[in-house]
RODO-2510 file (C-alpha; in nm, 4 decimals, decimal comma):
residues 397
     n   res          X          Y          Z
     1     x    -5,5852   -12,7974     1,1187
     2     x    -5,4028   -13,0036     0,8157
     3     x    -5,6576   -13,2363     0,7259
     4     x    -5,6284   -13,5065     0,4784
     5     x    -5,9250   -13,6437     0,2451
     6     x    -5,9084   -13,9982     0,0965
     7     x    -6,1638   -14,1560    -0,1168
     8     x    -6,1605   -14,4250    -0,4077
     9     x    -6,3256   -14,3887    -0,7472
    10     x    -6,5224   -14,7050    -0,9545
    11     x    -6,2946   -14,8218    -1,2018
    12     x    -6,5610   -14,7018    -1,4750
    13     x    -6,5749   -14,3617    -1,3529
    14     x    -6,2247   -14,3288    -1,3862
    15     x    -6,2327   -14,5402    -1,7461
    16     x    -6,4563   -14,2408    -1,8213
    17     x    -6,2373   -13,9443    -1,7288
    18     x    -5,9422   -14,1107    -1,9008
    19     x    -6,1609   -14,1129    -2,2115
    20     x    -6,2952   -13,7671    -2,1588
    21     x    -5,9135   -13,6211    -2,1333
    22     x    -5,7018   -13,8209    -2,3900
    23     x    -5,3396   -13,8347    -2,2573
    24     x    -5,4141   -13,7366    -1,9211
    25     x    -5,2498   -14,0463    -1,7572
    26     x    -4,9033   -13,8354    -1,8839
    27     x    -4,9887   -13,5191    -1,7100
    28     x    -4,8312   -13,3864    -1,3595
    29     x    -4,9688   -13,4664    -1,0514
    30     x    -5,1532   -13,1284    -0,9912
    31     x    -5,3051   -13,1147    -1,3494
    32     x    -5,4836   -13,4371    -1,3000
    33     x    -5,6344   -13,3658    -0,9984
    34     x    -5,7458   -13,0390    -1,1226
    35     x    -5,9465   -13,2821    -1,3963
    36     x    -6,0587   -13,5187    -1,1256
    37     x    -6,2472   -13,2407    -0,9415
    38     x    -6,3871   -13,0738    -1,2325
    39     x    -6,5622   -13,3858    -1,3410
    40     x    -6,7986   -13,2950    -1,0111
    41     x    -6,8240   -13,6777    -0,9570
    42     x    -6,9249   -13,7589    -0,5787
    43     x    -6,8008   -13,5323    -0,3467
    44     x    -6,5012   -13,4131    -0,5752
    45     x    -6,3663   -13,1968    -0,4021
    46     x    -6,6103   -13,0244    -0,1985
    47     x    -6,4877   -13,1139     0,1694
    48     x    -6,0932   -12,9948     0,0764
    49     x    -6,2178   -12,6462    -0,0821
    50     x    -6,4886   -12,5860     0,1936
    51     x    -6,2539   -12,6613     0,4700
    52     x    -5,9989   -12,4122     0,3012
    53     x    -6,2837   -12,1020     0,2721
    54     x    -6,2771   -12,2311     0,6680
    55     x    -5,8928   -12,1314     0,7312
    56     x    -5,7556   -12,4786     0,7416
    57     x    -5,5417   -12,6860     0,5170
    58     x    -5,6699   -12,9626     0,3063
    59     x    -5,5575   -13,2151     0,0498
    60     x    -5,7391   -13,4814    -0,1346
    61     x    -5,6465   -13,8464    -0,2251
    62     x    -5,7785   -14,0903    -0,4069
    63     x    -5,6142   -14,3773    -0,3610
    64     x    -5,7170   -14,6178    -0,6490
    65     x    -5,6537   -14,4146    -0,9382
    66     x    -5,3004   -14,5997    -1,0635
    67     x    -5,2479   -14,3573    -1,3176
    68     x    -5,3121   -14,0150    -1,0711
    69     x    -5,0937   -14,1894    -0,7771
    70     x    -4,8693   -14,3076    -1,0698
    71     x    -4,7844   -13,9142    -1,1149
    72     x    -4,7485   -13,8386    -0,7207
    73     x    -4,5535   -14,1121    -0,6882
    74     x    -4,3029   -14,0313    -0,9966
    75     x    -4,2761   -13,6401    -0,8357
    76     x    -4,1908   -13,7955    -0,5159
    77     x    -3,9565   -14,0763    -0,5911
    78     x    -4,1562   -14,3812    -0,5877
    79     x    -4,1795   -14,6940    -0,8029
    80     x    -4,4621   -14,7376    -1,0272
    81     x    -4,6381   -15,0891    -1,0105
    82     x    -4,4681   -15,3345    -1,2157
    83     x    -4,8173   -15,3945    -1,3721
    84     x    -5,2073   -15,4665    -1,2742
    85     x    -5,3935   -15,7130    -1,1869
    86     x    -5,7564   -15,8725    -1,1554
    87     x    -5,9304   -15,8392    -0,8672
    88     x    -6,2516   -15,8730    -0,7137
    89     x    -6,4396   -15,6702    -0,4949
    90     x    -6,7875   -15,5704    -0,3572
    91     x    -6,9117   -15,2688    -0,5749
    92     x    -7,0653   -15,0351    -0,3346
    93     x    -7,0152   -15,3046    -0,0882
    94     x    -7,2929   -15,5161    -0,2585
    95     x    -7,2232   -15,6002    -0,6375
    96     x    -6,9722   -15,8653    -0,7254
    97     x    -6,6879   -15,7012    -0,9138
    98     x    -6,3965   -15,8367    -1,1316
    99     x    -6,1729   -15,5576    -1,2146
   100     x    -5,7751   -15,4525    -1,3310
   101     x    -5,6308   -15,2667    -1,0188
   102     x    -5,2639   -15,2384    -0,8761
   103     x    -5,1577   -15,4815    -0,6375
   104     x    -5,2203   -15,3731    -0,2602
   105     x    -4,9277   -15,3133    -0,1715
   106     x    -4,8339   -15,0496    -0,4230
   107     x    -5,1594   -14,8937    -0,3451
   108     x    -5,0469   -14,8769     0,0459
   109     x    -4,7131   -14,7791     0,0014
   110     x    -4,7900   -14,4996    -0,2112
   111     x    -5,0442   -14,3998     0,0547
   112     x    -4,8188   -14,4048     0,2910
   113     x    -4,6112   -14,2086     0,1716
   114     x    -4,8622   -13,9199     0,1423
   115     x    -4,9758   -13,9743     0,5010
   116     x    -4,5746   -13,9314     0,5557
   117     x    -4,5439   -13,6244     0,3328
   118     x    -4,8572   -13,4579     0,4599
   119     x    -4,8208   -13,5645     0,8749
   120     x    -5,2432   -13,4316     0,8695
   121     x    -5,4164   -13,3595     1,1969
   122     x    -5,7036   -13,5112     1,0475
   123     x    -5,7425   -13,7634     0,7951
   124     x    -6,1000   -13,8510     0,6832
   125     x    -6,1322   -14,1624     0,5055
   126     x    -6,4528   -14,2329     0,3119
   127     x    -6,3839   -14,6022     0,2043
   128     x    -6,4483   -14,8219     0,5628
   129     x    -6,2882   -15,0878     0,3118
   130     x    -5,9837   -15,0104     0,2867
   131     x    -5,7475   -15,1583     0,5309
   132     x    -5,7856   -15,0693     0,8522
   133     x    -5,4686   -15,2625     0,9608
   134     x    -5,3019   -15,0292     0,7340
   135     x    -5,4282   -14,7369     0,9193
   136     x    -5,3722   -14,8685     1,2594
   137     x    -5,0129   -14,8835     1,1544
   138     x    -5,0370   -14,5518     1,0600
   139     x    -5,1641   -14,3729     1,3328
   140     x    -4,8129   -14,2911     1,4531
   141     x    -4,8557   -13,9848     1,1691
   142     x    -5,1795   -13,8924     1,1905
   143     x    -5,3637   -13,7163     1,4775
   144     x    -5,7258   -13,7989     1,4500
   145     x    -5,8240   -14,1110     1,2019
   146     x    -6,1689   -14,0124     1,0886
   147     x    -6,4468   -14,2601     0,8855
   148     x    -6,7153   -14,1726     0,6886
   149     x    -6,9463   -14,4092     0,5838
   150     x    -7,3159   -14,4763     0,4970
   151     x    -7,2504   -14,7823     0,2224
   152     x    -7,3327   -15,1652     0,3129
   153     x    -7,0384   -15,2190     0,5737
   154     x    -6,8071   -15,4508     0,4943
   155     x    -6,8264   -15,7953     0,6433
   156     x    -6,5002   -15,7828     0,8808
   157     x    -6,6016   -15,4640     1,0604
   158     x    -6,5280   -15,6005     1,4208
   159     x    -6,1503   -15,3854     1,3742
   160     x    -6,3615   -15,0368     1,3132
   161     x    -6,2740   -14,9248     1,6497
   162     x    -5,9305   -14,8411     1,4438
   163     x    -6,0814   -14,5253     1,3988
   164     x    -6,1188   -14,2774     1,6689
   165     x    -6,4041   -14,1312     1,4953
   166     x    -6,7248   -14,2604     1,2832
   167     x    -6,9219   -14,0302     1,0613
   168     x    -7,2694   -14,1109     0,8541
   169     x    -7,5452   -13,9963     0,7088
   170     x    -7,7334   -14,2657     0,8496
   171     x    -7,8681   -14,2543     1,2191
   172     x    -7,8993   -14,5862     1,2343
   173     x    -7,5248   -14,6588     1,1186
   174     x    -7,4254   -14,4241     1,3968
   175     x    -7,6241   -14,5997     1,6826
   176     x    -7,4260   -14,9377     1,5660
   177     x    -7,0784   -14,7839     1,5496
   178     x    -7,1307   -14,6415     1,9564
   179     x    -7,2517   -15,0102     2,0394
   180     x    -6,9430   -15,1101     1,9251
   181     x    -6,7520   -14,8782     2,1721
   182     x    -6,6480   -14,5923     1,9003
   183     x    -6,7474   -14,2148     1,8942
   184     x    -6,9650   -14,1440     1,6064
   185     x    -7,1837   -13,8659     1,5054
   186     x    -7,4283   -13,8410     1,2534
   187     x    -7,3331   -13,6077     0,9216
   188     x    -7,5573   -13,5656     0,6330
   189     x    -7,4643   -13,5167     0,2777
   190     x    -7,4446   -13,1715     0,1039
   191     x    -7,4990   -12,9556    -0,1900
   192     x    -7,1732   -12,7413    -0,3733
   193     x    -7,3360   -12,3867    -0,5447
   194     x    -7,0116   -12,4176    -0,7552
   195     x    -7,1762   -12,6895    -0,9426
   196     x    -7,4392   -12,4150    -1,1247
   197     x    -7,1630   -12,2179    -1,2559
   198     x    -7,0293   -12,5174    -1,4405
   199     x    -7,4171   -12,6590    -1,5184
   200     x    -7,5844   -12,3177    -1,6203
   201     x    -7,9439   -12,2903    -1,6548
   202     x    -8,0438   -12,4953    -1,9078
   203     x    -8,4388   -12,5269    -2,0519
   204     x    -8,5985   -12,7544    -1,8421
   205     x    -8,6200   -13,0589    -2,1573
   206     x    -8,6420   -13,3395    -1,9581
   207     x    -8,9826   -13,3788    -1,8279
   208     x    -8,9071   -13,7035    -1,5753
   209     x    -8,5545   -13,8349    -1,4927
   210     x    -8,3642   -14,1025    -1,2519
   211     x    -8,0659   -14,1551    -1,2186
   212     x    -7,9186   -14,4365    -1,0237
   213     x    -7,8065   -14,7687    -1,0023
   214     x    -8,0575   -15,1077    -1,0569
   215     x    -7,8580   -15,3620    -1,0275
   216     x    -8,0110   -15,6742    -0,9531
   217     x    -7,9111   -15,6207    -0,5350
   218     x    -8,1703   -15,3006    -0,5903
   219     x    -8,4058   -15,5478    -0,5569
   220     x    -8,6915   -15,2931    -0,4011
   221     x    -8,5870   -14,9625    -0,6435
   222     x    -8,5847   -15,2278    -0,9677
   223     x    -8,9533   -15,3181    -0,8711
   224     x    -9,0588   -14,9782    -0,7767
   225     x    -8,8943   -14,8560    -1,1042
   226     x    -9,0401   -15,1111    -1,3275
   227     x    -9,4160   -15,0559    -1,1620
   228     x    -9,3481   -14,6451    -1,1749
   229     x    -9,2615   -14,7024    -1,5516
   230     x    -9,5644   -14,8969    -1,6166
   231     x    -9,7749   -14,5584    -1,4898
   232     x    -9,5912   -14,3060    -1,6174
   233     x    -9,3092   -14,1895    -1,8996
   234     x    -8,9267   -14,1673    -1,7295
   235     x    -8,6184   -14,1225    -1,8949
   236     x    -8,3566   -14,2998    -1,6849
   237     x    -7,9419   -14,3009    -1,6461
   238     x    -7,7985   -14,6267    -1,5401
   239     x    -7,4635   -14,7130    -1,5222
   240     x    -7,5792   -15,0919    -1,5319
   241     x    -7,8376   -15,0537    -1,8008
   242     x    -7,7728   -15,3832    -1,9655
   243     x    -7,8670   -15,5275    -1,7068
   244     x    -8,1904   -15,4161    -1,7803
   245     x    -8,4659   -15,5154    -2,0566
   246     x    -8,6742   -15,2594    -2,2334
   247     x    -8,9902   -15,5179    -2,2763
   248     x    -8,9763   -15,4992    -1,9141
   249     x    -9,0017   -15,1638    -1,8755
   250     x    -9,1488   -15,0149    -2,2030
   251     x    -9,2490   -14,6879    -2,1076
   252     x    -8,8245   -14,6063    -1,9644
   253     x    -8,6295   -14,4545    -2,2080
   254     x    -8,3058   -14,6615    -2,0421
   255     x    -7,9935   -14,4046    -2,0794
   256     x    -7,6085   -14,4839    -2,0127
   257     x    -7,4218   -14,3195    -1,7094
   258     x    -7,4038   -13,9697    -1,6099
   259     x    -7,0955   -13,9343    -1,4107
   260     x    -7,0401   -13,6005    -1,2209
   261     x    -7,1082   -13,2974    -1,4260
   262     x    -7,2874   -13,5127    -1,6855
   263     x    -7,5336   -13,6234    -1,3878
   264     x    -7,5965   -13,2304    -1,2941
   265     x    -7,6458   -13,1795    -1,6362
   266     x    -7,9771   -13,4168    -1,6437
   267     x    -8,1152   -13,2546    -1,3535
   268     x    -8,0668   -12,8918    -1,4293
   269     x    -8,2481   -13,0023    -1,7709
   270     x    -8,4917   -13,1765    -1,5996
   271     x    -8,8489   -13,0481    -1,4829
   272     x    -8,8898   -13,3588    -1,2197
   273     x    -8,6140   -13,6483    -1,0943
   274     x    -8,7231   -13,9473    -0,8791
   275     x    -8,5022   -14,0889    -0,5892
   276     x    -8,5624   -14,4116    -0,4735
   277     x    -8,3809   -14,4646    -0,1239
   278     x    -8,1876   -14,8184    -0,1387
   279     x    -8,3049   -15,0948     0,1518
   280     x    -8,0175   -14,9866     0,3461
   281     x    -8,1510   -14,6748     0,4577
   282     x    -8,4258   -14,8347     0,6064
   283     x    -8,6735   -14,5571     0,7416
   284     x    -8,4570   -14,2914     0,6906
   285     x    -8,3997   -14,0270     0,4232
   286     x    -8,0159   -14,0006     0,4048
   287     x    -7,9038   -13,9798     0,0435
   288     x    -7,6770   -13,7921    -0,1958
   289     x    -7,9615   -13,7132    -0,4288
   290     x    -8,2219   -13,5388    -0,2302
   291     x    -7,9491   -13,2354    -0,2415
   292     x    -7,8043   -13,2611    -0,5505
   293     x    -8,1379   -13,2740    -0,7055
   294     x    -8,2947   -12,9745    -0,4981
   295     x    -7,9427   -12,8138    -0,5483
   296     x    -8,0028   -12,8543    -0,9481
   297     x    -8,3501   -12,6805    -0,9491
   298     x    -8,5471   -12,9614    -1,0438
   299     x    -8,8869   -13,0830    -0,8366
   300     x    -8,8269   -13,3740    -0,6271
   301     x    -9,0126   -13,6831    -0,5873
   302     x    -8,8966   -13,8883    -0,3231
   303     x    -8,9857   -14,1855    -0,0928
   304     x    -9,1220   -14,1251     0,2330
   305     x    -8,9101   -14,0986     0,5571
   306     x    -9,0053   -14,0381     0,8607
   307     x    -8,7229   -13,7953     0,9577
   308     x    -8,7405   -13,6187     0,6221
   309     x    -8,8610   -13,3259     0,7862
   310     x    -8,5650   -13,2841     0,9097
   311     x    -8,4231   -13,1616     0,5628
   312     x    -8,6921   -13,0174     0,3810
   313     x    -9,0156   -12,9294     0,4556
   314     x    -9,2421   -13,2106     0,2519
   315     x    -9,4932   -13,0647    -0,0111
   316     x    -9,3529   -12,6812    -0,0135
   317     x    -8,9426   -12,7858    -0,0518
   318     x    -9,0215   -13,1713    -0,1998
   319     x    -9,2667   -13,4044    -0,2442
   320     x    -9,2955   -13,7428    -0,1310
   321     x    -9,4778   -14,0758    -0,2340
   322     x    -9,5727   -14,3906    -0,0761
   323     x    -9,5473   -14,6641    -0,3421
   324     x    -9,5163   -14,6667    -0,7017
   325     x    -9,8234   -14,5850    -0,7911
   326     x    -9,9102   -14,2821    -0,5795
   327     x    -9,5817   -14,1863    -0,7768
   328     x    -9,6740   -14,1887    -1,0898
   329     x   -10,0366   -13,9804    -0,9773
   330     x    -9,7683   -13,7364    -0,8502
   331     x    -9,5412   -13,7308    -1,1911
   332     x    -9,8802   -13,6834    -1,3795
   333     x    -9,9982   -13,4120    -1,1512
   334     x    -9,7158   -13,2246    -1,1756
   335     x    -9,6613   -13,2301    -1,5274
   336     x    -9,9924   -13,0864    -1,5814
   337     x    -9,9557   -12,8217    -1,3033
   338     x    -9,6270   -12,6349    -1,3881
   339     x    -9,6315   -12,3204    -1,1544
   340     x    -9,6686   -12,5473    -0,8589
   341     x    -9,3963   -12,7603    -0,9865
   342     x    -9,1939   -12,4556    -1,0500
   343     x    -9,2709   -12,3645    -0,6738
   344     x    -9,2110   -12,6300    -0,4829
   345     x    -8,8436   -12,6673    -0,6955
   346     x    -8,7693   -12,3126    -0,6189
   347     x    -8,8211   -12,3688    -0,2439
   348     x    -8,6578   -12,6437    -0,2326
   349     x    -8,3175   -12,5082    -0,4043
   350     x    -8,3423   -12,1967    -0,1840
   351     x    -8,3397   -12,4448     0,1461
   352     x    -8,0517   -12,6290     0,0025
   353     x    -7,8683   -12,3575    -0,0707
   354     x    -7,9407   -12,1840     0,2397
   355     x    -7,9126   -12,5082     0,4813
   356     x    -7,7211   -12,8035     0,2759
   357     x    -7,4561   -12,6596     0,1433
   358     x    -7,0782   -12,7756     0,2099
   359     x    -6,9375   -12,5035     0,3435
   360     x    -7,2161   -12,5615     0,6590
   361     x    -7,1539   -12,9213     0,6152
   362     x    -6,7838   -12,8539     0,6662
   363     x    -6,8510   -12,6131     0,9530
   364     x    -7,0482   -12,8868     1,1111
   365     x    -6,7578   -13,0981     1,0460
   366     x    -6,5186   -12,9081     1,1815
   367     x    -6,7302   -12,8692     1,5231
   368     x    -6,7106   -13,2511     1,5576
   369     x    -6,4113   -13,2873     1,5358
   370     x    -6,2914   -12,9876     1,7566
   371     x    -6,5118   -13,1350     2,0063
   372     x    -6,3883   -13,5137     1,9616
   373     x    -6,0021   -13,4110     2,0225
   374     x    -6,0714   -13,1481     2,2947
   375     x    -6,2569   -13,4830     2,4908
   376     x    -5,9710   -13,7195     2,4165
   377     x    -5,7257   -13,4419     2,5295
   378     x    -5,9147   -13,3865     2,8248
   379     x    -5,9698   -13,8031     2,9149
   380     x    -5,7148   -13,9233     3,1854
   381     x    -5,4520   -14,1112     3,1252
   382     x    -5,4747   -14,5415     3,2412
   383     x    -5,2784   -14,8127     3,2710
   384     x    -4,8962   -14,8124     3,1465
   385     x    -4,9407   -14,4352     3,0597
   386     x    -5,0459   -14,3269     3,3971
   387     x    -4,7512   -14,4654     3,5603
   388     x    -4,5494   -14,3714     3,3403
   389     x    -4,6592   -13,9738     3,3881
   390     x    -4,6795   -14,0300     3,7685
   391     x    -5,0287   -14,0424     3,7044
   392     x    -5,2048   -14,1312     4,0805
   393     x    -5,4097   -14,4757     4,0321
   394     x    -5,7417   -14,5587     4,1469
   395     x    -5,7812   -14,6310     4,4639
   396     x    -5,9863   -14,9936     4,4789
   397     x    -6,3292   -14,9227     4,7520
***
């Protein structure tokens, strides 16, 4: 199958790469892309080269970068935006947002054009906020309009049965998308053994990271991270870290970001990381970091979930708290008992890279999909359509 990835990047991600790579806006198409998914940030592109170990044919998108769509556009004969503007959005669908971005429609035409150009079977979107007006005048080109999603959902979701299919990490996201009449399945994140080539095995210098966001939303993480801290030494990444205040947390050595390969960097160098679930996930265990951290090599400490299990094995492949300061008795434990630390890490890469990684995921992903189209090819045909085929109708009782 041709299958068709698109995704949007935070505006200081990409402010980032653009810093890393001086000149980079100038460069072809195909050479910033290349740059894009070296910088390992989110799923980079893990699905496209999984699915094309698989046999199929994939391409990725990302449809806010100006200055990468800039350069597809220019190779294909479209107008650049005239110029940007300010506009405000939900970051992570939860943090007010004032940022420069091209207008809309620039953004959707050049989109459009790639759907055009590339006619996929399958294209997977992972931004639910994107327009889905857009896509339902799109389907015309596209076989099988796939969403993955396990952010806060946007507040005008009642058009989601655009999509033919719903994907998430979260079980309970996937319960509300069937309520609302669409098929969804449940699909959890994954781990990409590419990313130690490009991490190495660095000494283990770091004794207690996080890394994530604590904006004031975070309400739950900030308070668990500021009660943690009060227990026990962490060094901690934050993209938002002015938003915090040291005399609040003393004992948190507050870092900048660590985008993509900068963020595997801090857990292959560190001996524990802390993840911290946000309220969304409710009960359940769903997120990005309990495989890129066991992926990395580092001991986990994470929150309790009930379906955990499901993942890892708690206590030989993690290890899980319940409340901040049974955390910080675990941090201190572990710091003082290194060959069970070193254990429990090992265990827990060798399950990720033996269970989690993206080539299963994409298997997986693949089997859903096969399944979802062979159904809908296999549905009868109603209304307008069945008369027009000489379909028979139903007979009333």
């Amino acid at each position: 199958m041709k299958w068709l990835i698109v995704n949007t990047d935070y505006t200081a991600f990409l402010d980032w790469l653009y810093r890393r790579h001086a000149g980079l806006e100038n460069a072809p198409y195909a050479e910033q892309l290349a740059r894009r998914d070296e910088s390992l940030f989110a799923t980079a592109d893990f699905y496209s080269t999984n699915l094309r170990r698989l046999g199929h044919e994939a391409v990725d998108v990302h449809a806010n970068n100006l200055r990468l769509q800039s350069a597809w556009a220019r190779e294909h004969g479209i107008a650049a935006p005239r110029s940007e503007t300010w506009g405000f959005r939900m970051r992570r669908g939860v943090v007010p947002w004032v940022e420069r971005s091209p207008s809309d429609r620039w953004i959707y035409r050049t989109l459009a054009a790639q759907i055009r150009h590339h006619r996929p079977d399958v294209l997977l979107c992972h931004d639910l906020n994107l327009s889905r007006d857009f896509f339902r005048r799109m389907k015309p080109h596209v076989g099988t309009l796939v969403g993955q999603f396990a952010a806060p959902l946007p507040p005008d979701c009642e058009d989601l049965p655009v999509y033919d299919l719903l994907l998430s990490s979260l079980p309970s996201y996937v319960e509300r998308f069937r309520a609302m009449g669409i098929a969804a399945r449940q699909l959890p994140f994954a781990f990409d053994s590419r990313v130690l080539d490009r991490v190495g095995r660095p000494a283990r210098s770091i004794d207690v990271s996080f890394i994530g966001s604590i904006f004031r939303v975070h309400a739950s993480r900030r308070r668990w991270l500021e009660a943690v801290t009060a227990r026990a030494p962490i060094t901690a990444w934050c993209p938002d870290r002015h938003g915090l205040k040291q005399e609040e947390i003393p004992r948190c050595r507050v870092q900048g970001s660590a985008w993509g390969v900068e963020m595997y960097r801090v857990l292959a160098a560190s001996r524990i990381t802390l993840n911290h679930h946000i309220d969304l996930a409710g009960n359940f265990a769903n997120n990005m970091r309990l495989f890129e951290a066991t992926g990395a090599g580092c001991l986990l400490i994470t929150d309790h979930k009930f379906n955990l299990h499901e993942w890892f094995e708690p206590d030989r492949e993690v290890v899980t708290y319940r409340g901040a300061e049974h955390c910080a008795e675990l941090i201190r434990y572990f710091l003082e008992h290194e060959d069970e630390r070193r254990a429990i890490a090992e265990a827990g890469q060798r399950r990720t890279l033996a269970d989690h990684s993206y080539l299963r995921r994409m298997e997986q992903l693949v089997d859903i999909v096969e399944h979802h189209r062979r159904r809908k090819s296999r549905r009868p045909p109603t209304g307008a359509t069945a008369r027009r085929i000489g379909f028979p109708r139903k007979q009333a009782a």
